[in-house]
N, C-alpha and C positions, 0 to 999 in steps of 0.2 A: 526207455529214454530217461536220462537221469532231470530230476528237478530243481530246478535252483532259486533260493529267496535270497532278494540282496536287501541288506536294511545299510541305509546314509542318514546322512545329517545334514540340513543345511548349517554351513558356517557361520557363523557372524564374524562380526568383525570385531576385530581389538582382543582377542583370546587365544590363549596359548593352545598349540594342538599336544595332545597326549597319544602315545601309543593304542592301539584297540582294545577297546575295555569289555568288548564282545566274547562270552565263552561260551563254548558248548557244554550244558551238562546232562545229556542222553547223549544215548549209546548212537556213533558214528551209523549212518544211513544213507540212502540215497539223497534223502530231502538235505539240503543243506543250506545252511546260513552262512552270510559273508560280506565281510564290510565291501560298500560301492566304492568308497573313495578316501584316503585321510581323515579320520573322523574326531572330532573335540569335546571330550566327553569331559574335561575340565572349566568348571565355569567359578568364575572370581563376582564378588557382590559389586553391582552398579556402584553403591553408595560406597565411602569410601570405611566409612564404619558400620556398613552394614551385614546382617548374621542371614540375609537369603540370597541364592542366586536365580535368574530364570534360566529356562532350558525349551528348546524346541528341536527337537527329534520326528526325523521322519524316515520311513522304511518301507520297503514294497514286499510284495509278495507275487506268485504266481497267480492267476485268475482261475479259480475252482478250491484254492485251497481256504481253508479255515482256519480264522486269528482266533486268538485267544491272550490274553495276556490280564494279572495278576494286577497291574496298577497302571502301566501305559494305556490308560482309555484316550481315542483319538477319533476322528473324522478319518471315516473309511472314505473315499475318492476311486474310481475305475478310471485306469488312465492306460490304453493300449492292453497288453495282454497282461497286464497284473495293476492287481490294487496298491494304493499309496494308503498310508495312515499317516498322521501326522499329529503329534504329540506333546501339548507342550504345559508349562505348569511352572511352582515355584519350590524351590529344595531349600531346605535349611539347611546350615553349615554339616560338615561330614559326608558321609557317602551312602548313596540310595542304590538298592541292589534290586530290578526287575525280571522280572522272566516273561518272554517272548517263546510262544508256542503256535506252531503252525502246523496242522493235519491236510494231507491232500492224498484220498484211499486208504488205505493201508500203512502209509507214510507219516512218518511226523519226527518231530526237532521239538527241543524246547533249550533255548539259550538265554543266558544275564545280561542284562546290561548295567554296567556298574557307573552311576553319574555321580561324580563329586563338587560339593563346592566348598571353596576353600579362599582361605583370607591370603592379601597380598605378605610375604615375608619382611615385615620393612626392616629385616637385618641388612638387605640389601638393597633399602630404598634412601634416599639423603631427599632432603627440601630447601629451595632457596628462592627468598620473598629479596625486591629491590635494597635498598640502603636506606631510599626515602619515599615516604607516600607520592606518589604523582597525579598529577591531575589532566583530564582530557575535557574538551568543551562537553562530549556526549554524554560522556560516562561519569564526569565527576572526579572524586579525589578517588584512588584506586591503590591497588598494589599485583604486582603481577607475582606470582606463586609457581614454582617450576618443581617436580617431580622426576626426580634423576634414576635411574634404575631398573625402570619400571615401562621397557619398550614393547613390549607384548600385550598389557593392558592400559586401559582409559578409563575413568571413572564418572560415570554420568556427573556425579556429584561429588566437591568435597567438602566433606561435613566439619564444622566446628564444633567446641564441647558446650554451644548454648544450642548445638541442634541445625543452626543454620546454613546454607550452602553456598558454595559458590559454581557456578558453571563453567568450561573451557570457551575460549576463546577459539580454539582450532583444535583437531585432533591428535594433538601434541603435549598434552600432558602439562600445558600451560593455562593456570586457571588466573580470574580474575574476582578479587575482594573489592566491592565498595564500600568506601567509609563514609558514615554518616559526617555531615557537616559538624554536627551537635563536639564531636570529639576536639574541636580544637579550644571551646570555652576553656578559658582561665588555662590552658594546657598547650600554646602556639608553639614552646619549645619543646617542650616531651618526644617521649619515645615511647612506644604505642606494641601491644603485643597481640598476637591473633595464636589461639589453641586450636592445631588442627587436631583431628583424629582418625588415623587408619588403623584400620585391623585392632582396633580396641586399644592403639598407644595412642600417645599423645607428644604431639610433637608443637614446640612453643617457638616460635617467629617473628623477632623484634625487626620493628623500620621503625626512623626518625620522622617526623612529624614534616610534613611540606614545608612548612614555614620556619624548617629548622633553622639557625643563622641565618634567613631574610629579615631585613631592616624591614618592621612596617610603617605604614601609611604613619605619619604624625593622629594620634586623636581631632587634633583641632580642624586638619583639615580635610575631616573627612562630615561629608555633607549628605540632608538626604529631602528631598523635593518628592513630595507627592501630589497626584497630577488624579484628581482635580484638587487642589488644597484646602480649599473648603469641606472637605468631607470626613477629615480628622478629628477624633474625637469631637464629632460634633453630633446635635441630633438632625442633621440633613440628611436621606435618603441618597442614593443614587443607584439610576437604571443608566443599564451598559449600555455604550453608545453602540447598539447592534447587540447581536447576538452571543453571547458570551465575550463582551468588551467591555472589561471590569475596569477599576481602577487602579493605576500604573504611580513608578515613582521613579528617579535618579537616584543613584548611588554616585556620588564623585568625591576622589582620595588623589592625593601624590604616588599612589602605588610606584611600590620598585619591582612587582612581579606583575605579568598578563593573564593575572587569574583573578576575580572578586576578593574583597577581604571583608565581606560580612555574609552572610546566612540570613534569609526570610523565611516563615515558616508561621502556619497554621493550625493549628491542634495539634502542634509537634509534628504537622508534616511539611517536610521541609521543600523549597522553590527553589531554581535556579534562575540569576538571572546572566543579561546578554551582556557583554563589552561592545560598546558602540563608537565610542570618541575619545580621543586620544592620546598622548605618549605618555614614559616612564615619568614623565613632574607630573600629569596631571589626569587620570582614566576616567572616564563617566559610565557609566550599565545603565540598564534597564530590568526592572521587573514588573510583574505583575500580579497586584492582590487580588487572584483567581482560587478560589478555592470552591465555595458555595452560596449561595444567597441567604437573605438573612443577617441580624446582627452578628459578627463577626471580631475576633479580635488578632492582631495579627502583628507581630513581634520581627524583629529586624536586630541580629546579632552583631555587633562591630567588635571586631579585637585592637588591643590597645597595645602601645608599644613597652608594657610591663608585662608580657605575659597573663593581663588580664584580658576580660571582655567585659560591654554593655548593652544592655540590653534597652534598645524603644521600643515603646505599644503604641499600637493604632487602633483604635476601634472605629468599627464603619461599619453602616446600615447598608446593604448590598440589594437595590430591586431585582428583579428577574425580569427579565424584558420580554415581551408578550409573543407569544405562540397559539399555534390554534389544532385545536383538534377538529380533524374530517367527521361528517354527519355516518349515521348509520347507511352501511354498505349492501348496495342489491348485487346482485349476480345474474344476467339471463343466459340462456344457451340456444344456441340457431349453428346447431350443427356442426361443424369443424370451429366454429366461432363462440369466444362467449365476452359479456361487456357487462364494465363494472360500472357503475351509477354512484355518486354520493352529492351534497350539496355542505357546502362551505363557504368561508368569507375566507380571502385572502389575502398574505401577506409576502409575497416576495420570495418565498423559500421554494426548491425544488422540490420535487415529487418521486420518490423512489418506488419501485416495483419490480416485485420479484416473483419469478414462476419455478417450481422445479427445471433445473435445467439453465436459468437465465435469468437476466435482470437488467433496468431501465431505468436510467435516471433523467429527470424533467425537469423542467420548471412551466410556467405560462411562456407557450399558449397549448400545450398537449395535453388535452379532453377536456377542454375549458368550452363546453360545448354554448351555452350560454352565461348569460347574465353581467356584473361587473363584481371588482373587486370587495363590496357592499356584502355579497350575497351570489354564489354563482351555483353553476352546475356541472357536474362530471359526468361525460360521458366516454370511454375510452375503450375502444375494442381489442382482442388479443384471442391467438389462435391455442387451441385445446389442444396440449400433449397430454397420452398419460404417461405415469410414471413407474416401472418394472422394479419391485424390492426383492431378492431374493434371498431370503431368509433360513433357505432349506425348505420350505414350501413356496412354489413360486407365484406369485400374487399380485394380482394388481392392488396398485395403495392407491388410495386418490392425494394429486396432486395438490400442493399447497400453495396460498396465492396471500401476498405480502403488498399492501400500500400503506403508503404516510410521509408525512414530512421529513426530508432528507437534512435532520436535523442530527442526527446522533440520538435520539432519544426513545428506546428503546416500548415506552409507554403509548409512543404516541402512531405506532405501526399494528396494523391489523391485518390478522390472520386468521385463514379458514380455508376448508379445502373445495373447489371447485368440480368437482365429482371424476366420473371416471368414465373413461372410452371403454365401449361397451363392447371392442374389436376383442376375439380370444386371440393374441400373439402369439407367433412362435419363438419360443422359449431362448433357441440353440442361441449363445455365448459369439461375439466376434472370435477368429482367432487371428494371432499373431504368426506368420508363417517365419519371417525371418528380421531380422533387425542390423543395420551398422551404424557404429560413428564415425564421423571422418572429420579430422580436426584442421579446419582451417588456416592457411599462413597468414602473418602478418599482423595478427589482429587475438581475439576475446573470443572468437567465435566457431561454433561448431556446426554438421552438419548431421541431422540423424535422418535413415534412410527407413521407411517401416512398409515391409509386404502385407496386406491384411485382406483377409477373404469372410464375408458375412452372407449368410443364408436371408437377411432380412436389408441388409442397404447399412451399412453405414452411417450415423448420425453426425458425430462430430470427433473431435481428436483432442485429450486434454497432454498437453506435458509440461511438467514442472510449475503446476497450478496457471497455465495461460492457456486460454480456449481457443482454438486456431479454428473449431468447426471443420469443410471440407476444403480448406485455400489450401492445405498441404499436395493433396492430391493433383500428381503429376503426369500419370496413366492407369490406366483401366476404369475403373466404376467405382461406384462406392460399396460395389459388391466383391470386386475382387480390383483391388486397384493397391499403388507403387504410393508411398506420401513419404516427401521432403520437409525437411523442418529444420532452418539455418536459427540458431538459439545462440545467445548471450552465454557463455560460460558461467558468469555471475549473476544469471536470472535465478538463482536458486539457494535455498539453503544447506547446511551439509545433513538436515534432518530429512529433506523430501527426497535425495537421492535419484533424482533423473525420474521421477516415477511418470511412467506413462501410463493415462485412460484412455480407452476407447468405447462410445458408445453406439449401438445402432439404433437405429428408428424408433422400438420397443424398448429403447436403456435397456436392454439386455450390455452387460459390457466386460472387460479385463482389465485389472490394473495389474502392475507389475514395478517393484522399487527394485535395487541393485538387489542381487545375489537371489532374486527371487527365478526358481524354475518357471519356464513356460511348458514346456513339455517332458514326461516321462518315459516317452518310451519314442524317440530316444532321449536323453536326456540335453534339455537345450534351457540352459539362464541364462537370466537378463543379467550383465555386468555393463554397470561403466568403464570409460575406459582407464588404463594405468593411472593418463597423466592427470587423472581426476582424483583418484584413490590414494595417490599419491602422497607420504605428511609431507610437512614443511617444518623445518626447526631452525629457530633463528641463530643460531651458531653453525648453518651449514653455509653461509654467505657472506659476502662482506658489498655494504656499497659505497659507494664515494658522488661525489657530484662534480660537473665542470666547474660550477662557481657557489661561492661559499659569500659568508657576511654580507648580505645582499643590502642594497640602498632599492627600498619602494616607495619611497616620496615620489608621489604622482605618477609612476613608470611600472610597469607590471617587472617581475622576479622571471627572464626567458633562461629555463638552462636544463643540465641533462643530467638522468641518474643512470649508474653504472650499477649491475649488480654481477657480480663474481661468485660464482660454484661449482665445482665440479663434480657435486652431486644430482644437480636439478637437471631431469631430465629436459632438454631444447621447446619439446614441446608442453610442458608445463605451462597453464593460465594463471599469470600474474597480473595484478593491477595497483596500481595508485592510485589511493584515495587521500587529498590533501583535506584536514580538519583541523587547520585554522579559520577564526570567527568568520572571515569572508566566505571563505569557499562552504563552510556550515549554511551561510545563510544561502546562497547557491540550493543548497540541496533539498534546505527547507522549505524553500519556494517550489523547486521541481518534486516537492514529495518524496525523493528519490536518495539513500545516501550513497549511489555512484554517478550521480551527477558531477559532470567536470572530469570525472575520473579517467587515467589514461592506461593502455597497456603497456606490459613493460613486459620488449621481445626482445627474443634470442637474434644477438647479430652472428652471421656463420664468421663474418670477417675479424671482427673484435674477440670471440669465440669468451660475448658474455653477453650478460642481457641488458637493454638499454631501455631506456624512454624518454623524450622530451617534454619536457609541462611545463606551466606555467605559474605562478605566485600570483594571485591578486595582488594590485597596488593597494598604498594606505594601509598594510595590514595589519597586523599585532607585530609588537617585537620581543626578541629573544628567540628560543628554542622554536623553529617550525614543528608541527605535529601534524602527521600522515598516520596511514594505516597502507600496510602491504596485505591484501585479500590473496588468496588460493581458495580454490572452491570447497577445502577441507577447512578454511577458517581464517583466522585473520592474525598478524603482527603486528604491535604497535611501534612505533620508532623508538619509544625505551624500552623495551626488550631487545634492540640490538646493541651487540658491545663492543664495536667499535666505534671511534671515535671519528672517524669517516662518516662514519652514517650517520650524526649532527649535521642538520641547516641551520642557518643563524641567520641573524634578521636583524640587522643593525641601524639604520635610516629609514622612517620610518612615521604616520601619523594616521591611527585608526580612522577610519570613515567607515562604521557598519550602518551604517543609516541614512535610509532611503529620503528621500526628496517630503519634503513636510511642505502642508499648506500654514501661510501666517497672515495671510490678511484672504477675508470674503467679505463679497458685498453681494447682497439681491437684486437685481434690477426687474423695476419693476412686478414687486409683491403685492399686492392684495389692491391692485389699481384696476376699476373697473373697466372688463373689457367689451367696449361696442363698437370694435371695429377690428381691423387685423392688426394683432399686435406681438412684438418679442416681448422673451421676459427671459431670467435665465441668471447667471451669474457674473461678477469679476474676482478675481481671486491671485494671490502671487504665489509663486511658486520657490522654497529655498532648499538649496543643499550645498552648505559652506564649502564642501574641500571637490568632492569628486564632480560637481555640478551636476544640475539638471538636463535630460535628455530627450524623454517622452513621457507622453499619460494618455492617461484612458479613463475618462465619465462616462458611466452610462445613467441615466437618470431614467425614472419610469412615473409614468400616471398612478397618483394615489387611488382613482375612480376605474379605469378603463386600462389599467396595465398597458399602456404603449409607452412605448421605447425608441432611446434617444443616445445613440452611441458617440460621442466624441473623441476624436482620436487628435494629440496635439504632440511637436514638438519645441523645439527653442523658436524655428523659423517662423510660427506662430505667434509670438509674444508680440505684445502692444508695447511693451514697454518693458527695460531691466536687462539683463546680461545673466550670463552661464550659472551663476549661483541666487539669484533672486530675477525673477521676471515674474511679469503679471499677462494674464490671460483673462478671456471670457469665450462663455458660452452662452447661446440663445437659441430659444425656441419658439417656431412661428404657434401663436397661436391666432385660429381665424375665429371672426365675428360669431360664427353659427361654433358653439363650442357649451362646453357643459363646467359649472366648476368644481375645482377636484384641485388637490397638491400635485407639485411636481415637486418627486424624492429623488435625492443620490443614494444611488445604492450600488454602485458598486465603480471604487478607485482603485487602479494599480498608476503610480511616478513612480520612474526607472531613472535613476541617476547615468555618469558616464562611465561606473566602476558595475554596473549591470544590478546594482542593490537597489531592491526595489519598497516603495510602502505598498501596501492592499489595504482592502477596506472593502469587505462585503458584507453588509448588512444580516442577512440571515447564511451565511455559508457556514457549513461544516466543514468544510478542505481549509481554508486557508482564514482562519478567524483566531489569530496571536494578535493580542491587543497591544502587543511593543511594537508591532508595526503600520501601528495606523495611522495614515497621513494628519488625521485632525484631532493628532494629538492636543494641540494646543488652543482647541476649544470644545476640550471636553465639560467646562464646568459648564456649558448653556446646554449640553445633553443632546440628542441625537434630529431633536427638533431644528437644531440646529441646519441639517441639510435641507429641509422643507421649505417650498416655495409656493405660497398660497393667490390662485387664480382665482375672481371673482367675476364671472359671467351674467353682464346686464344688457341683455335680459337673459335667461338661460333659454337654449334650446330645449322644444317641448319633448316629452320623453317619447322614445323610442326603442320599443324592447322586442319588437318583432324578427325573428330568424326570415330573414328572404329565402325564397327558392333556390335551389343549387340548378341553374336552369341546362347547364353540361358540364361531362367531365370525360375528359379522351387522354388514353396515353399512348405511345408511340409504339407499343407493343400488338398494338390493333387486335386482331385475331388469332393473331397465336398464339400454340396453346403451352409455350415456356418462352422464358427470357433465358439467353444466354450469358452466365457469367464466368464461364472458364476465357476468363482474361483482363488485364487491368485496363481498359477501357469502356469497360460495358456504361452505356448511357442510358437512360428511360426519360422522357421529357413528358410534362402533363400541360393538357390545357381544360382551363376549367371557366366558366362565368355564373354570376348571381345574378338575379334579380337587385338593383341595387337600392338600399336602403331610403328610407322616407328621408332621414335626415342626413341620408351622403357618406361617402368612406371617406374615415380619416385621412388625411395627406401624410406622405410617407411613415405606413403600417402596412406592411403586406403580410398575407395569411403567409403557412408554411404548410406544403404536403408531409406527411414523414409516412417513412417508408418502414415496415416490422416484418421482422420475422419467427417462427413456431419460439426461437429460443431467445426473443427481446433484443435480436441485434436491429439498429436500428440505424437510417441517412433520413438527414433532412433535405430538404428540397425547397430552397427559398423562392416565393416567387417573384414574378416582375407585375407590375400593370401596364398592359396592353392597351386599351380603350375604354373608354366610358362614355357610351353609347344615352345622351339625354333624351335620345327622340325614343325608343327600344326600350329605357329604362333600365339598362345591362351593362355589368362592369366584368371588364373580359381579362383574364391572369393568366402567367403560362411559369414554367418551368422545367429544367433541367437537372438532375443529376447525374454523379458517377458512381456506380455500383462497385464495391469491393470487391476483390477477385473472388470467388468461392459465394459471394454473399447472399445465406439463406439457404444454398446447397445441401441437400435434398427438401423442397418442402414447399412451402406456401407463404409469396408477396402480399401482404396485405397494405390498404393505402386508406391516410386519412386525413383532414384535411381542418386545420385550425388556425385561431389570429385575425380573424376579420375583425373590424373595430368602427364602430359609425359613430358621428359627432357629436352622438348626445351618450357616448361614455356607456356602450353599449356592447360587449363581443361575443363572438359566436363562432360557430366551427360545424364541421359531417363527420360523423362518424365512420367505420366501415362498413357496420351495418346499414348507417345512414344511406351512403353514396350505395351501398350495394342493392339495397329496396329499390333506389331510381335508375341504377344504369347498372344492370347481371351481368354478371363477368367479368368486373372489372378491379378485381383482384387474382393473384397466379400463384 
């Protein structure tokens, strides 16, 4: 019977294919070698001046025969009836010549493989940079760089002759250059040149300067306010009003352009700041002197209408505002369970926690098992996975376990490993039996279909870095089961590539990105599909809009974009991203930059593509600035070249800025309290153009962390109208009470144009100090939110944990909860022994709900009764379980947020509740 070794390549992308570089040099035989498919044995260097290329070759053979090869060393693999090798490494320019030799009996071949890499020809490459520098809110001052010639390769990188690089914006051979602010000193009319380098030429790239013939700002009227002003060159200190809430300033010019016309900048590294107020006579910004704590000096570059610049210093004494590190960390184990213990003072910040596998983020009241904010205790349960590394010896690692303050702050997180399930696993890999997409009408969205069969259960399902666990799963098991999965087109980058994980119980798992094989024999890859792979070049389109030079004084911008191609295939994912300063701030609030963002679909009848969106009102004027996304990358609105595809923006008064507090008053502060009494706030509320619409206080106990949610709108005001109104807040406080501040810690005011201020004391997510409502009483410091209770006489202290006297959930005796489906409910009822000195008036504990991999519902409760004859305070609650949630594995329940009058709180564990009522976690 005759024998046959096929040796392939996986392709990549963006490379020219070459004829078979595969030759035989022994004497023809039975054994034979023979390319599987189109092979690319030509590889071009990433870098655009660079002298190596990579290469990954892979080839099979019959199962019984003998490799051998001379320099292809690779990972042998048994897949079906013959082995895979796969070979990969880096070549320097020229041609590398291998030989491949295979024995099976009395048989053998021995063949070359010839790989070359080689430098792009730019006899037949041209380059073309815009006319003039351009500037976007995100990006900055930019230039867009176009490589003509050169449709068979991409270049990770393209290098200039100081070494530097720039990255693509899309798979299109369109790069983008940022230019440092520093470049326009003393140089606003200049012309500006960038030395690229391919294949060891050098090619030189002049563009005019942004501000090439723009009239600037007058010198004289350009102003600059810094906020707190006392802290200028002075020897006064200042701590951030919160957590990284530095000191801020105004920038305000007659600007004739929607861009800044000075630069701030810290040890030469240089800020951006925002456009917030408004039009071409008169623009105001924001920045913020954010750099580091410590004496600091920090410079502010103005250009002048000679082609010159100036330069002010600031110097500022910068505090760092107080943070706490968690006490030294116990760990116990009780079986499928283990509970982390630490003791700390606290200050308001969340709590992060990470397990192999998953991760949790907190604040109080989760494992705040006792004590007050003085001095408490942690007690927090969580269930034991181990973790399966397979390294080519397959092994258990012990698992890694991560808490600290979910501050950003990398110093202030501990880690250490949790040990190891002492279960010997079975090893065997999920597999992927078959895959589809199926690209949805009308919309962004797609649908991928995955058959998957596992000897161990199925854990969970990662794609395109979002953790779905088992909510995909549609039939069979998590042993041999169907899973759906409806994804965002633009959930992804064009670096992750669709890549789908799958883990089972033992993280045993598969990944697979585009073009990667799943199986050899017979040969089945993962591809995405066309209209993903697809490029995009911005001269295959043209767009137009219904309406043009738009009037948004007080009125949102309604109208439609037209795109025309008769290249783009129908089913191509397009989107609109508008980024002007409005819709920017939009995004920066939702975290998100396709927030707001809309599709733009194929009409069959108009036979082009459409979409309607919206302009925020009040916005900048002149030139609008969007971004067109494709999932291979993006287009900005100057890189298109027609004249059609200009929005214009001619009527017009910026409002980027959210609603500000300008007058507070305390009521009743530090007045002795012996009897029941309010205390709380009056305060007014401004936002000149778009008006005031809603807010939200939450204030909390300086002693006993309870909390005090205010939720207000206009209908609410005591006094004042749509752009200044005054409000208040109040809080009962009763006779039997302990004393302790009540803090604001955390503001969001929402104006009528959706711009909002925040203000959270210790956040990490949304702590930009240009958007703090109390801007305008920063120089009193952050003491300033502090409202001081005075208790006469104080209640006596009370530090005792009552009895958890029951605890029932709806689940009764059975021995799973069912959540294959989006109403699954669990309700708990629980009571205390109630405390010596009484539960706080509206503070209710909270159950939460965990699972093996940190997903987590809370379950807020109610009060039911309090029982003074009994001594029993009786709570109940409800939740709704996520579809999938927790699937396959184990509900754990625990229970925190009790709060008693003398400034005292306390919580059960899992361990806790599970010592006094068994079984009562699934």
């Amino acid at each position: 019977m005759k024998k046959h070794l096929f040796l392939f390549l996986i392709v990549l992308n963006f490379f020219n294919f070459i004829n078979c570089q595969l030759t035989r040099i022994s004497p023809p035989n039975s054994l034979t070698i023979q390319d599987f498919q189109p092979q690319n044995y030509l590889y071009y260097p990433s870098f655009s001046n660079g002298t190596t290329c990579s290469y990954n070759l892979k080839f099979s053979f019959e199962k019984g025969a003998l490799y051998t090869s001379h320099s292809l060393i690779g990972t042998l693999v048994y897949s079906g009836s013959f082995y895979v090798i796969e070979s990969f490494g880096v070549i320097s320019l020229g041609s590398t010549i291998s030989n491949i030799s295979v024995t099976l009996g009395s048989l053998n071949s021995t063949y070359s493989v010839n790989i070359t890499c080689a430098l792009i020809d730019v006899s037949l490459i041209s380059l073309e940079i815009d006319d003039k520098i351009k500037y976007e809110d995100r990006l900055g001052y930019y230039s867009s760089i176009k490589i003509n010639g050169m449709d068979n390769h991409r270049f990770d990188v393209l290098q200039t002759l100081n070494t530097s690089g720039m990255m693509s914006l899309a798979n299109n051979n369109v790069y983008i250059f940022i230019w440092s602010k520093f470049i326009f000193e003393n140089k606003m009319n200049d012309t500006f040149t960038i030395p690229i380098v391919i294949s060891k030429t050098n090619f030189y790239l002049t563009t005019k300067s942004f501000y090439y013939n723009v009239p600037p700002p007058s010198f004289d009227s350009q102003y600059i306010e810094a906020i707190p002003d006392n802290i200028v060159n002075s020897s006064l200190g200042f701590t951030d009003f919160g957590f990284n809430y530095s000191p801020l300033f105004y920038y305000i010019s007659n600007t004739q352009t929607p861009v800044p016309y000075q630069v701030y900048f810290c040890s030469n590294m240089e800020f951006k700041t925002k456009l917030i107020l408004g039009n071409k006579n008169k623009m105001k910004s924001i920045g913020s002197f954010q750099y580091n704590y410590g004496s600091k000096s920090f410079e502010i570059l103005r250009l002048k209408d000679d082609n010159t610049s100036f330069r002010d210093i600031y110097n500022m004494n910068i505090t760092e505002f107080p943070t706490t590190l968690i006490g030294q960390i116990q760990l116990n184990y009780v079986f499928e369970l283990f509970s982390v213990e630490f003791s700390s003072e606290y200050r308001f910040f969340d709590y992060s926690y990470f397990i192999t596998g998953g991760s949790f983020i907190s604040g109080w009241p989760f494992g705040f098992i006792s004590g007050n904010n003085n001095q408490f205790d942690h007690h927090s349960t969580f269930l034991n996975p181990f973790y399966l590394e397979n390294n080519g010896n397959s092994v258990l690692k012990p698992n890694e376990f991560k808490v600290g303050p979910n501050l950003g702050i990398s110093n202030l997180v501990n880690s250490f490993p949790i040990g190891i399930n002492k279960t010997s696993p079975d090893l065997t890999k999920p597999i992927l039996i078959n895959y589809n997409f199926t690209r949805l009408k009308g919309n962004n969205k797609a649908l991928i279909t995955l058959n998957i069969v596992s000897n161990n259960g199925l854990e969970n399902i990662q794609f395109n870095d979002i953790d779905y666990g088992l909510a995909p799963l549609v039939s069979g098991s998590n042993k041999n089961g169907t899973y759906e999965i409806i994804f965002d087109l633009f959930s992804f980058s064009s670096f992750n590539s669709f890549i789908i994980k799958c883990f089972d119980i033992y993280f045993n798992y598969f990944e697979y990105g585009n073009n990667q094989i799943i199986t050899y024999d017979p040969i089945y890859i993962y591809k995405m599909p066309n209209y993903i792979s697809n490029l995009l070049k911005p001269n295959s389109f043209e767009i137009s809009f219904l309406k043009n030079n738009l009037n948004l004084l007080n009125s949102a911008g309604y109208n439609t974009m037209y795109l025309n191609s008769s290249t783009i295939d129908p089913d191509t994912p397009l989107l609109l991203v508008l980024t002007d300063p409005i819709s920017s701030s939009y995004q920066s609030m939702e975290s998100t930059p396709f927030y707001g963002s809309v599709p733009i679909v194929y009409d069959s009848n108009l036979k082009l593509f459409k979409c309607d969106f919206i302009v925020p009102a009040n916005n900048i004027f002149g030139d609008l600035t969007f971004f067109i996304y494709h999932p291979n990358g993006i287009i900005t609105n100057d890189q298109l070249i027609y004249n059609s595809s200009k929005l214009f923006i001619n009527e017009t008064y910026l409002d980027n800025q959210g609603p500000i507090f300008n007058y507070f008053e305390k009521i009743n502060e530090n007045v002795m309290i012996n009897d029941n009494t309010l205390v709380g706030w009056k305060f007014n509320v401004t936002d000149d153009y778009n008006g005031f619409s809603s807010g939200i206080i939450t204030v909390r106990g300086s002693l006993d962390s309870s909390k005090y949610i205010f939720k207000f709108t206009l209908k609410d005001a005591i006094d004042g109208n749509l752009f200044n109104s005054q409000y208040q807040i109040l809080i009962p406080v009763s006779k039997q009470c302990v004393s302790q501040s009540f803090i604001i810690t955390n503001v969001i005011l929402t104006d009528n144009n959706n711009i909002s201020s925040v203000y959270n004391i210790y956040s990490v997510l949304t702590r930009d100090p240009t958007i703090n409502p109390f801007i305008k009483f920063y120089q009193y410091g952050v003491k300033y939110t502090d409202l001081s209770v005075i208790c006469s006489p104080s209640i006596s202290i009370d530090t005792t944990t009552p009895t958890l006297l029951s605890f029932k959930h709806s689940l009764g005796n059975s021995p799973a909860v069912d959540v294959n489906s989006f109403n699954s409910t669990i309700t708990f009822d629980f009571s205390i022994a109630t405390p010596l000195s009484g539960i706080k008036d509206q503070q209710l504990p909270i159950v939460y709900i965990l699972t093996k991999r940190l997903n987590s519902v809370e379950c807020i409760s109610k009060l039911v009764a309090v029982d003074p004859i009994g001594s029993t305070t009786n709570f109940t609650c409800t939740a709704t379980l996520p579809f999938g949630f927790g699937y396959p594995g184990i509900l754990i329940f625990s229970i925190y947020g009790f709060i008693n009058n003398a400034g005292y709180y306390f919580g059960y564990s899992t361990q806790q509740i599970e010592s006094s009522f068994p079984l009562s976690y699934y």
